[in-house]
C-alpha positions as CSV (number, residue, x, y, z in Angstrom):
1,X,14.3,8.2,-131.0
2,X,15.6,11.3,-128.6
3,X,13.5,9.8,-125.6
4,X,15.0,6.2,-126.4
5,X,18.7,7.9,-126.5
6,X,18.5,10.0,-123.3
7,X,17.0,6.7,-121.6
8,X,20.1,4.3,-122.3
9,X,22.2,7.2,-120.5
10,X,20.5,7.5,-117.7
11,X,20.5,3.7,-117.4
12,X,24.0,3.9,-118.6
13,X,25.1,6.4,-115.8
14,X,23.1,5.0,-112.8
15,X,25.2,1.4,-113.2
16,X,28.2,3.4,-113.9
17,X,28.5,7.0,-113.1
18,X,32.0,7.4,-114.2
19,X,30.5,7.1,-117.7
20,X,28.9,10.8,-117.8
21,X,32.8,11.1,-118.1
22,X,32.7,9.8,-121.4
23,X,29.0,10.6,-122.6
24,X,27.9,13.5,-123.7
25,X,24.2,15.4,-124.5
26,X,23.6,15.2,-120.6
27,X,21.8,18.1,-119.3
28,X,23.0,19.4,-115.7
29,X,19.0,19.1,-114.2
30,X,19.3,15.6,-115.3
31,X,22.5,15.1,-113.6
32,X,20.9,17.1,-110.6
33,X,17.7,14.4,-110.7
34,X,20.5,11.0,-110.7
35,X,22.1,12.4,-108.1
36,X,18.8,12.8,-105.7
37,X,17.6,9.3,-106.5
38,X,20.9,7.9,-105.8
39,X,20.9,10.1,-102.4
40,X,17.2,9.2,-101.4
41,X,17.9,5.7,-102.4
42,X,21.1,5.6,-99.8
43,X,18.9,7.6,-97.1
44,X,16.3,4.8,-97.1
45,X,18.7,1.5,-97.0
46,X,21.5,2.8,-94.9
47,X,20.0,3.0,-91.8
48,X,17.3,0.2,-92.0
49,X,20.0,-2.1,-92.9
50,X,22.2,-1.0,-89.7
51,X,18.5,-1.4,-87.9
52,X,18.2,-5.2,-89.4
53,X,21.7,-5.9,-88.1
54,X,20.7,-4.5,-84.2
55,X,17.8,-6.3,-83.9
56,X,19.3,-9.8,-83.9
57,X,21.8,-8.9,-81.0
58,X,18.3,-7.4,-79.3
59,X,16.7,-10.7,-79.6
60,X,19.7,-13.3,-78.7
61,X,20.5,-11.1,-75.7
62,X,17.2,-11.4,-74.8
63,X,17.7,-15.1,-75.0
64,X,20.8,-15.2,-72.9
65,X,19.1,-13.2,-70.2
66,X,15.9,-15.8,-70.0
67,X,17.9,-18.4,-70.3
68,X,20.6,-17.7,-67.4
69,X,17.2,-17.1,-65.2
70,X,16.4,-20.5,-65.7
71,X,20.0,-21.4,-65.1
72,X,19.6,-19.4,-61.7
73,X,16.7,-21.4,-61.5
74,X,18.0,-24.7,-61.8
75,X,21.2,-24.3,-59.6
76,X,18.6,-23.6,-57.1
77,X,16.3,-26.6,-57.5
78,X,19.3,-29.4,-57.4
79,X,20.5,-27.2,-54.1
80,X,23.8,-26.8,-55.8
81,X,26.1,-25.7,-53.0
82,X,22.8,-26.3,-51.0
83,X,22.5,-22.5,-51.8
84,X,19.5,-20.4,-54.1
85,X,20.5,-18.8,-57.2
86,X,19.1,-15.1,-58.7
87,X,20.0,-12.8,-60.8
88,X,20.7,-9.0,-60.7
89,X,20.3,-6.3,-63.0
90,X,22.9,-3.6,-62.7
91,X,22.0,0.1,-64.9
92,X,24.4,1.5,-62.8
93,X,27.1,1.0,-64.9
94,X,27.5,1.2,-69.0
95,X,26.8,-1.5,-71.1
96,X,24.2,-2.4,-68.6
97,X,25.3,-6.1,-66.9
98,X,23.1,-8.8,-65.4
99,X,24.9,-11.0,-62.8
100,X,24.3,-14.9,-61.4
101,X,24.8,-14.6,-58.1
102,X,25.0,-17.3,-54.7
103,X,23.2,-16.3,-52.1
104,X,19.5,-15.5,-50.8
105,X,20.3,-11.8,-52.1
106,X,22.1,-9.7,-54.4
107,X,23.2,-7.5,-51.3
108,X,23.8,-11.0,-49.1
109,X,25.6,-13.1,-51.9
110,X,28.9,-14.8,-52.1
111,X,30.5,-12.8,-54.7
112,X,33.4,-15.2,-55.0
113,X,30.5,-16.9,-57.5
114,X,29.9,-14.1,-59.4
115,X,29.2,-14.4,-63.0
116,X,28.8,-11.4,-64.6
117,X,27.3,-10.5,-68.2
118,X,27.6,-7.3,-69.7
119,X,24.7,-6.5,-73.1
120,X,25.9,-4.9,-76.0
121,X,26.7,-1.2,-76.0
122,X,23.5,-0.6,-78.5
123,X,21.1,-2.2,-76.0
124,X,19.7,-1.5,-72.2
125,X,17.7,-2.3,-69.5
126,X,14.8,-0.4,-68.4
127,X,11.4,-0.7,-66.6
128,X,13.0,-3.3,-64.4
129,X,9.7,-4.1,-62.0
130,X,11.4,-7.2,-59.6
131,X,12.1,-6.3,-56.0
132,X,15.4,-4.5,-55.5
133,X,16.0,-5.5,-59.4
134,X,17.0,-8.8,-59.3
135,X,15.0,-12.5,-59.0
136,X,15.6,-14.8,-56.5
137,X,14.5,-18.8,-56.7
138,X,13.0,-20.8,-54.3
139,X,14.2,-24.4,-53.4
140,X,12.2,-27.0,-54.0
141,X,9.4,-25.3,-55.5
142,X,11.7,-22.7,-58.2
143,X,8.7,-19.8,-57.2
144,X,10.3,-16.5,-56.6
145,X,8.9,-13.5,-54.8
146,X,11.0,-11.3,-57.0
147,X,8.2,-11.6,-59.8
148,X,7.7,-8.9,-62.3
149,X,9.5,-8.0,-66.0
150,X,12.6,-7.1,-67.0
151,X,12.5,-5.1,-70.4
152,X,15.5,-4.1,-73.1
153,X,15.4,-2.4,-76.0
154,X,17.6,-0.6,-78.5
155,X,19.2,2.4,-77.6
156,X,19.2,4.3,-80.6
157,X,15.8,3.3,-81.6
158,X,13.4,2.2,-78.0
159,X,10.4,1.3,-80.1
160,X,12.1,-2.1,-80.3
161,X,12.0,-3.7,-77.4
162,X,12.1,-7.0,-75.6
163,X,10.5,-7.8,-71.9
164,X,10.7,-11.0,-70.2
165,X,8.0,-12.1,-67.3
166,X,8.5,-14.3,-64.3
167,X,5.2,-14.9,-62.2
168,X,5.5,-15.7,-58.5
169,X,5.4,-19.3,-59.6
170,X,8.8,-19.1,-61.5
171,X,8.0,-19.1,-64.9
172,X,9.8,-17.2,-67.3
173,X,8.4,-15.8,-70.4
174,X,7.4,-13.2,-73.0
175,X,4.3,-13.3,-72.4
176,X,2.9,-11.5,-69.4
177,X,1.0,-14.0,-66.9
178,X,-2.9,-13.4,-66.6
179,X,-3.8,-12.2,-63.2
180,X,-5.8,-15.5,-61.7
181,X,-9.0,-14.4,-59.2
182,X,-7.4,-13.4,-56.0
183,X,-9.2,-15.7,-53.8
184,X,-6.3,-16.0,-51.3
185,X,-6.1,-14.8,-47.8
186,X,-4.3,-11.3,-48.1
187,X,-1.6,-11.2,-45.5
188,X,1.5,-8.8,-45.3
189,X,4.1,-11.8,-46.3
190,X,6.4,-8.9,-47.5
191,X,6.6,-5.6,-46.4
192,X,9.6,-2.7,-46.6
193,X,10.2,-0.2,-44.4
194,X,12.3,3.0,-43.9
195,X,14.4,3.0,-40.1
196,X,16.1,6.8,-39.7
197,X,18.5,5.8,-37.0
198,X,22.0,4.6,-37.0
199,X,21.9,0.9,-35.9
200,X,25.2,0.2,-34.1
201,X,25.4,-3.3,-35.3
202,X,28.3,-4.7,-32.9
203,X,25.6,-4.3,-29.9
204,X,22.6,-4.4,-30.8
205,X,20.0,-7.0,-31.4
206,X,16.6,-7.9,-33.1
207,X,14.1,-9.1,-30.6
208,X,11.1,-11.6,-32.0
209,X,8.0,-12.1,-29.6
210,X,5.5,-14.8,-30.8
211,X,1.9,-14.4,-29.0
212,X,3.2,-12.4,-26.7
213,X,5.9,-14.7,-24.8
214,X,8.4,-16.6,-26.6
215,X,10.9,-14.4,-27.5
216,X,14.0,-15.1,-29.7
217,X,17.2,-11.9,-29.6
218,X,18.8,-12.5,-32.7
219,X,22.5,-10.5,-33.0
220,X,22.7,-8.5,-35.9
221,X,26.7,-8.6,-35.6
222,X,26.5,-12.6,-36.2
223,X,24.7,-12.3,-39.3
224,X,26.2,-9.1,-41.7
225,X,27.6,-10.0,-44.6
226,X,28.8,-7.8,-47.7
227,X,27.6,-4.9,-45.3
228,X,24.0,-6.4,-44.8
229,X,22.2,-8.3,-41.8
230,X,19.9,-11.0,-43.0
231,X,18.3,-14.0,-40.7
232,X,15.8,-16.8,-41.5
233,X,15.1,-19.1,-38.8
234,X,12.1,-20.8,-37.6
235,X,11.3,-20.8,-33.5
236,X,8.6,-22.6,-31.7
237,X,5.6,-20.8,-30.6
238,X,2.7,-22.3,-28.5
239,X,3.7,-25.6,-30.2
240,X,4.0,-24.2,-33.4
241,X,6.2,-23.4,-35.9
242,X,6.7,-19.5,-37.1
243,X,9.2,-19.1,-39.8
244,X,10.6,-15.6,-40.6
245,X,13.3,-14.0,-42.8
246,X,14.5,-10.4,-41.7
247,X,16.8,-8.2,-44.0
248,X,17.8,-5.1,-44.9
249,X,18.1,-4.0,-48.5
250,X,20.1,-0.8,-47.6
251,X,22.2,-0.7,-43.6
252,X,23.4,2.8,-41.9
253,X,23.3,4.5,-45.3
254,X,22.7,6.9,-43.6
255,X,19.1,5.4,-43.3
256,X,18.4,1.9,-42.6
257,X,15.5,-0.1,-45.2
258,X,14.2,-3.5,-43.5
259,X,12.3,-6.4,-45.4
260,X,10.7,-8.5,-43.1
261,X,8.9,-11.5,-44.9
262,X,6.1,-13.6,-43.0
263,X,4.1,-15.8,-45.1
264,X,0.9,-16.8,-43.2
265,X,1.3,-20.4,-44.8
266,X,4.1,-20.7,-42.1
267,X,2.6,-18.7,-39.2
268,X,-0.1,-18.3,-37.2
269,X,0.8,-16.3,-34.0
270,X,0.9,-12.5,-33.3
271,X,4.7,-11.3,-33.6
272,X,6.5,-8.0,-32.8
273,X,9.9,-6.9,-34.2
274,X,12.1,-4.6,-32.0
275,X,15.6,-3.4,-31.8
276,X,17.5,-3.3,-28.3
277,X,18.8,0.0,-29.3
278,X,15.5,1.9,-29.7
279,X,13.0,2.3,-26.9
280,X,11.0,4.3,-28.6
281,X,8.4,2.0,-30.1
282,X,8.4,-1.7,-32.3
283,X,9.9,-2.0,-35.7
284,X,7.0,-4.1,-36.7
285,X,3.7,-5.6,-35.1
286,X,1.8,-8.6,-37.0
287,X,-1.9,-9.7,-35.9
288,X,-1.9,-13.4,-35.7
289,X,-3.8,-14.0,-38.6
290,X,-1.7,-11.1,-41.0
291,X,-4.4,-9.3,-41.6
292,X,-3.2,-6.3,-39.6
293,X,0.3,-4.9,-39.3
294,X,1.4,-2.1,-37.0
295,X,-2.5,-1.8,-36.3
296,X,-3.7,-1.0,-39.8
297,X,-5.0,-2.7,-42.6
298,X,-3.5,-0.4,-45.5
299,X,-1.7,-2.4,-48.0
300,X,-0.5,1.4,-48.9
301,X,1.0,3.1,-45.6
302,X,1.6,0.7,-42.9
303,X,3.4,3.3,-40.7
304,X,1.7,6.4,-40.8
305,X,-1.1,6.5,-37.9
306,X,0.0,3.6,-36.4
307,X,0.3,3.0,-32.6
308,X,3.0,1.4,-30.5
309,X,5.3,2.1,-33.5
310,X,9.2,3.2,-33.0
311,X,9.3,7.2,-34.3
312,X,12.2,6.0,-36.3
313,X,10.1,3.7,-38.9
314,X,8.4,5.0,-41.3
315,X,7.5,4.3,-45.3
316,X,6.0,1.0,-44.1
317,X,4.5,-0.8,-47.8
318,X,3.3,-4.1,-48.4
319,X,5.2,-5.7,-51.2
């Protein structure tokens, strides 16, 4: 009869704890005991019901991130503004933002187009894998050769995460794209390099040689923008088309980093990059078929050991 008492007040004070007020025969251990089941009982729900309410925000940002990729996307297959459309990812700055951008890169773009999107304070990017962290479409086809994953995840707790993929075709996923057989001709379609000399941009010039005689002197002052030179242009060769894009992802600062991107789909002659300020050696030499840059065949180190090469250049990598 005891036991049957003692358990009514225990009932009694855990829906109403005011009532050990009013109740007596309570022992202080079995005061001690409500009070540590009440205090476990808060240390277990509290924080996985603050967890339950981040990870919805983890999953819609996700959402809004994949889905303004495809708007990037889609602004670039209709040619809005006859322009293409990417996306950066800036962790430079807190929350972490993604921006839609105009322009063929982030560097490059009109800002005046800007749209920028900041993620909640309890979530970040990391393990960003694109080139120069953003992803740039293609027209016509929507491919990008920004592929790779962007990942977020939960500050407070990174074992929740998120990571969205986008293959060279342009699809954009969760799920990481199988890697098809290689059967492909390996060229250098994309390669970065490192220039340690101050370009003075208002007089000097890039100079293209195809096979060795047609020659194109491109003015790096008629094509900087936002603090960057980048030109694509196609030039007739023997006949044939070669179509190149030359950029730089960082200008004068204090270093210079060059992209140079030559798909062999579009080329088939040898081709040297120089700069008139620099008579020290090229920027970059191509064998006709791609197979060969600077005279090596390293997809690793394109610049080290490499012949005829300017002594500024240096970090040469295949992208």
């Amino acid at each position: 009869m005891e036991h049957i008492t003692r358990n009514k007040k225990i009932n009694s004070l855990l829906h109403n704890p005011c009532s050990m007020l009013h109740e007596s025969g309570f022992t202080l251990l079995e005061i001690i005991i409500v009070v540590f089941v009440l205090t476990v009982l808060g240390a277990i729900t509290i924080p996985n019901m603050a967890l339950f309410q981040k990870t919805p925000q983890l999953n819609n940002t996700f959402e809004e991130v994949a889905n303004t990729l495809r708007i990037a996307q889609n602004k670039t297959l209709s040619s809005e503004g006859n322009s293409r459309y990417g996306v950066y990812f800036k962790t430079t700055v807190t929350p972490h933002q993604y921006i839609l951008f105009k322009g063929d890169t982030y560097a490059s773009r009109d800002s005046s187009y800007d749209q920028t999107y900041p993620i909640p304070g309890i979530t970040e990017f990391y393990g960003i894998t694109t080139q120069d962290d953003e992803v740039v479409f293609n027209k016509l086809t929507g491919s990008t050769e920004n592929s790779g994953s962007i990942s977020l995840r939960l500050i407070e707790d990174t074992s929740q995460m998120k990571t969205i993929y986008i293959d060279n075709a342009g699809v954009i996923g969760a799920t990481a794209p199988q890697t098809p057989s290689d059967t492909r001709i390996k060229d250098a379609r994309h390669i970065n390099f490192t220039y340690n000399r101050t370009i003075v941009t208002n007089t000097e010039d890039i100079i293209l040689t195809f096979n060795g005689s047609t020659i194109e002197t491109i003015p790096m002052n008629q094509y900087l923008a936002t603090g960057q030179f980048d030109w694509t242009g196609t030039v007739n060769a023997g006949g044939f088309n070669q179509t190149v894009r030359i950029h730089t992802n960082v200008l004068n600062s204090p270093e210079t980093q060059f992209s140079v991107f030559r798909d062999m789909r579009f080329n088939d002659k040898s081709f040297v990059v120089e700069i008139s300020g620099d008579n020290t050696g090229a920027l970059a030499e191509y064998s006709a078929n791609g197979l060969t840059v600077n005279g090596l065949t390293s997809i690793d180190d394109c610049s080290t050991g490499a012949t005829g090469l300017s002594i500024y250049v240096s970090n040469c990598l295949w992208q």
